[in-house]
N, C-alpha and C positions, 0 to 999 in steps of 0.2 A: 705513556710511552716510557720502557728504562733503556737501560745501555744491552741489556738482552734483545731489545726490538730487533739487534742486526744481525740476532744470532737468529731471532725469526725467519728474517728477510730469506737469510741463509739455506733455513732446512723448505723453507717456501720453494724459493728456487731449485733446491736439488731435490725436491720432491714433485716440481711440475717438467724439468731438464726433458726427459724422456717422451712427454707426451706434446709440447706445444716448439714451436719453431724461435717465439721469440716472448724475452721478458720486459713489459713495460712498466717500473715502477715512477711511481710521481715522489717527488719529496719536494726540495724548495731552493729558492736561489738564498737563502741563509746558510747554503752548505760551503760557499767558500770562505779561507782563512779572513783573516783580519790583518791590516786593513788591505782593503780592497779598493783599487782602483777604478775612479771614474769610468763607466762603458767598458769594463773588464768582459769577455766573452769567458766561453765553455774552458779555454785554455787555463786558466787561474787556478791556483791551486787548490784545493779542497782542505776544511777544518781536519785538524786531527783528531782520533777517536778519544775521547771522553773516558775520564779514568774508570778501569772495568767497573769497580764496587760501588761506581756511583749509581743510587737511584732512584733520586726525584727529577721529572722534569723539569730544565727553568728556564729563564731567556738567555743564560750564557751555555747551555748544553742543547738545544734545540738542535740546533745547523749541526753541530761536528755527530749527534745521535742520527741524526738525516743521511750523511756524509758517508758516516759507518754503513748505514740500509745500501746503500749506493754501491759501496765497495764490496762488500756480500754478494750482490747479486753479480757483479760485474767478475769478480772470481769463479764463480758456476757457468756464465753464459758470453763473457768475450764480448765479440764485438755484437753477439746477440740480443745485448743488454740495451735499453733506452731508458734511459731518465730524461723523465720534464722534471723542468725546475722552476716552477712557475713561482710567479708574486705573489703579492696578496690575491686568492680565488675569491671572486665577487658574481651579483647577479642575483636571480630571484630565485628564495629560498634559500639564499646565504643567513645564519643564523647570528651573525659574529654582530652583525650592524654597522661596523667600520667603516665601510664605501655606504650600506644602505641609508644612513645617516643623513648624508648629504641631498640624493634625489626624495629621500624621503621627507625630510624637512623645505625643500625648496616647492615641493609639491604645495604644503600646506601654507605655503605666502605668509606674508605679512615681513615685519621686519627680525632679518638674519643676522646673526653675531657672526661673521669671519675675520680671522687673523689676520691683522692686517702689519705693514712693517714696510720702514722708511726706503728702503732697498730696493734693488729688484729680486725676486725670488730665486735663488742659488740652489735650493735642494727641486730635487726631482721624484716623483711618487711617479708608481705602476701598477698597475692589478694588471688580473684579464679575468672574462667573462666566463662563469664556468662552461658554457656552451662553447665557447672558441676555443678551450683546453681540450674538450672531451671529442671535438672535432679534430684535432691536431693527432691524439692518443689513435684514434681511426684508422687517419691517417699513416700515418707513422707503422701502424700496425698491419694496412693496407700493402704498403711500399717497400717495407721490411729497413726503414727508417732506424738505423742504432746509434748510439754511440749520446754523450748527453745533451740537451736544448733547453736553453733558458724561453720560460714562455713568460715574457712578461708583454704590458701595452698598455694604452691602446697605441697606436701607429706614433714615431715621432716622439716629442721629449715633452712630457706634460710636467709642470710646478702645479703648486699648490690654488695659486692664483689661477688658473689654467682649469684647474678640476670642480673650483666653486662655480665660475664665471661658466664652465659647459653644463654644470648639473643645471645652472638658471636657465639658460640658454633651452631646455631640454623642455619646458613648461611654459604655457602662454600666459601664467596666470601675474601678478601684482606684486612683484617683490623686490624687499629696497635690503639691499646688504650694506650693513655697519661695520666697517674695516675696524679693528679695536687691537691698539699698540701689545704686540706681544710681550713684552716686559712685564706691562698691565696684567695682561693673561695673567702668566704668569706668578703673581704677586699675589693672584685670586689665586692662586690653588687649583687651575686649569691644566689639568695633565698635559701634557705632549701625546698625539700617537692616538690616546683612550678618550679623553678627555674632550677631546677636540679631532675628532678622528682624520688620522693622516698628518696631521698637522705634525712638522718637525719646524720648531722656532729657527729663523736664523742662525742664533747662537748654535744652532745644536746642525748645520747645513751637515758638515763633515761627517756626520754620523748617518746621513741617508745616501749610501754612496749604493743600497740596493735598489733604490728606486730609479737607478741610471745604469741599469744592465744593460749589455748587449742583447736584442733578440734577432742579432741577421741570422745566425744561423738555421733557427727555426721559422722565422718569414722565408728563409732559403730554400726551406725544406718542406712549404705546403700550409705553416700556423696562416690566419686568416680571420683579422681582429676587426669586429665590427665598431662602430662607432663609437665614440663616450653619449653622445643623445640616447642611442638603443637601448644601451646597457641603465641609463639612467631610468626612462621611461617606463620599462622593462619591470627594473627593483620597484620604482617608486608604485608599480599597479597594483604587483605581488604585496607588497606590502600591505595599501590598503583596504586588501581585500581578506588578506591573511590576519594582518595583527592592528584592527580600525584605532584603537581605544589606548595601545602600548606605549608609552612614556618612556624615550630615552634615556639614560644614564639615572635610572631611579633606583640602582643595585647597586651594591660595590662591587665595581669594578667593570661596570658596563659601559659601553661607547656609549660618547654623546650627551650633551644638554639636555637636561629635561625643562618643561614647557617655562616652570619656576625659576631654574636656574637660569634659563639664557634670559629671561625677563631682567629677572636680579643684576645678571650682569651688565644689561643694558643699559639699567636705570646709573647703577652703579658709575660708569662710562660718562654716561652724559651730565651725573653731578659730581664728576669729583673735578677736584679745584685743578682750573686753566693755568700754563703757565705767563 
């Protein structure tokens, strides 16, 4: 994706104008400015376009190259326009591993390394299930639905704690979670986000103000988010039927602990000196 993406979006849309009633493009709830307020809705301002000559993607041009696709279309089609602005898109056959991670590792039991920290949990994490997005997009298309919808879930405010605790929840099987001082993390070399997928350390709360979007509008409007068990059960099958044998975070730059690494970590945890 470059900063021409929106000049795509553009000739896309006034090149379908004439033949279809409505445009639905998907981008992301990283389209609005910075910072962003707690449970901010549809109302919030949007990033500003990204300097034209830039042209590599990166994590600080994503959302405003999103924003731009947004505004493209919405200049060809008005109120005819609908953006989802969905969260992280998870579910089976998600390629990323981010969310798969977790039901996919809790499936396989034994003892789990999660973040653990002296607090209560302050930051807020969201996906949605790609099947409850692509229902909504239907939807929306059905109804003649426009104007933008943040699709994020599941139902209610999930933390981190909240996301481990439903993936275990999800499996009958024998599994004992090791809460492990994020500082610690940390100190190992334990990415945020990649690393530890979803994971945003305390320290870093303020920075996950996207995983505390508003989605009334689009629950308003017909979204309809099945459970975190489904969705868990769901990846965790896909998974072991798709990829038996694949080891987590064994690439740079891949989600997740591989089978060694969380080992390592574990051992590491339970010998290093008490205070």
């Amino acid at each position: 994706m470059r900063v021409r993406e929106s000049c795509v979006a553009k000739a896309s849309a006034e090149l379908l104008k004439p033949a279809v009633r409505q445009y639905i493009v998907v981008t992301t709830v990283n389209v609005y400015a910075e910072p962003l307020v707690k449970h901010a809705d549809e109302s919030a301002p949007l990033a500003a376009d990204p300097p034209a000559d830039e042209e590599k993607l990166s994590n600080t041009n994503y959302g405003p190259l999103k924003a731009a696709c947004e505004r493209a279309v919405s200049a060809v089609y008005g109120d005819r326009a609908t953006m989802l602005r969905p969260a992280l898109i998870v579910g089976p056959e998600d390629p990323t591993d981010r969310f798969t991670y977790w039901p996919a590792r809790m499936q396989r039991g034994g003892r789990v390394l999660v973040p653990g920290t002296s607090e209560p949990w302050k930051s807020e994490t969201s996906f949605i299930d790609v099947r409850d997005l692509g229902a909504f997009a239907n939807t929306c298309a059905e109804k003649g639905h426009g104007g933008a919808f943040n699709c994020a879930g599941p139902a209610g405010t999930l933390t981190m704690d909240g996301l481990v605790w439903g993936c275990r929840a999800a499996f009958g099987n024998q599994v004992e979670l090791v809460p492990v001082d994020e500082a610690w993390l940390l100190q190992q070399g334990v990415q945020p986000w990649m690393g530890l997928p979803l994971w945003i350390p305390a320290s870093m709360s303020d920075e996950a103000t996207m995983g505390a979007i508003s989605r009334q509008r689009a629950l308003d409007h017909g979204l309809a988010l099945r459970p975190l068990a489904e969705t868990a059960r769901d990846t965790a099958a896909w998974f072991a039927k798709a990829r038996p044998d694949f080891d987590f975070g064994t690439k740079s730059g891949a989600a997740g602990l591989g089978r060694a690494r969380e080992a390592e970590l574990l051992k590491a945890w339970a010998d290093r000196p008490k205070p």
